[in-house]
C-alpha positions in Angstrom: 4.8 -5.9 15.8 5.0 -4.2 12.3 7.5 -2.5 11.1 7.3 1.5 11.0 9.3 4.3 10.8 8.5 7.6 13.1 9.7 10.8 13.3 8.5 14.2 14.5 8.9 17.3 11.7 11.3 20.1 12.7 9.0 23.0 11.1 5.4 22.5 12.5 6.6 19.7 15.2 3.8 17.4 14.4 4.6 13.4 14.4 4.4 11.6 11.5 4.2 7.6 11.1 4.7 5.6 8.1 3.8 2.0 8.9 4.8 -1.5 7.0 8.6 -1.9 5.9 7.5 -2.0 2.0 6.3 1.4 2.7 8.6 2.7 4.4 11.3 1.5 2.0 9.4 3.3 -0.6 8.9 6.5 1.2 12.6 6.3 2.1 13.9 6.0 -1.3 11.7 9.1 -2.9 13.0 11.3 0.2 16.8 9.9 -0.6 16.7 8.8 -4.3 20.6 9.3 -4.4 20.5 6.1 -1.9 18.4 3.6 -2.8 16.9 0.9 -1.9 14.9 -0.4 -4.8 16.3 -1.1 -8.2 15.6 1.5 -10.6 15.4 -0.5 -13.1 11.3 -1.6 -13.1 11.6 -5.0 -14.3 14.1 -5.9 -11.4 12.0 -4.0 -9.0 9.0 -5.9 -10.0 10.9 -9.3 -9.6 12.2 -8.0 -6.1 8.1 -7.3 -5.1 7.3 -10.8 -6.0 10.6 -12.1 -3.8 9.0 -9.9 -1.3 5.3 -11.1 -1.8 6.7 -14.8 -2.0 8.3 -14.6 1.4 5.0 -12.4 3.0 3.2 -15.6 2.7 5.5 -17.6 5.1 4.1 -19.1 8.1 7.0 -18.6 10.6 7.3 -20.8 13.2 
């Protein structure tokens, strides 16, 4: 199951779907940017996409 986020828009009632946490996570902090998730900073932000990337490739048992 992937990770999504899902919500239905209170002016024109239509459902909208953002799939993938890394999405999500990025859509979440341009819609809150006073809470984020992401360092602002871009070289820690790039070393937190590699962490990511890194553990992406995981086989999990």
């Amino acid at each position: 199951q992937v990770p999504s986020l899902e919500w239905i828009e209170s002016a024109s009632k239509e459902t909208r779907f953002v799939p993938e946490s890394l999405v999500v996570s990025d859509y979440l902090d341009e819609i809150y940017p006073e809470v984020r998730l992401h360092p602002t900073d871009s070289y820690l932000k790039a070393q937190q996409r590699v962490l990511v990337e890194r553990f992406n490739n995981v086989n999990m048992c």
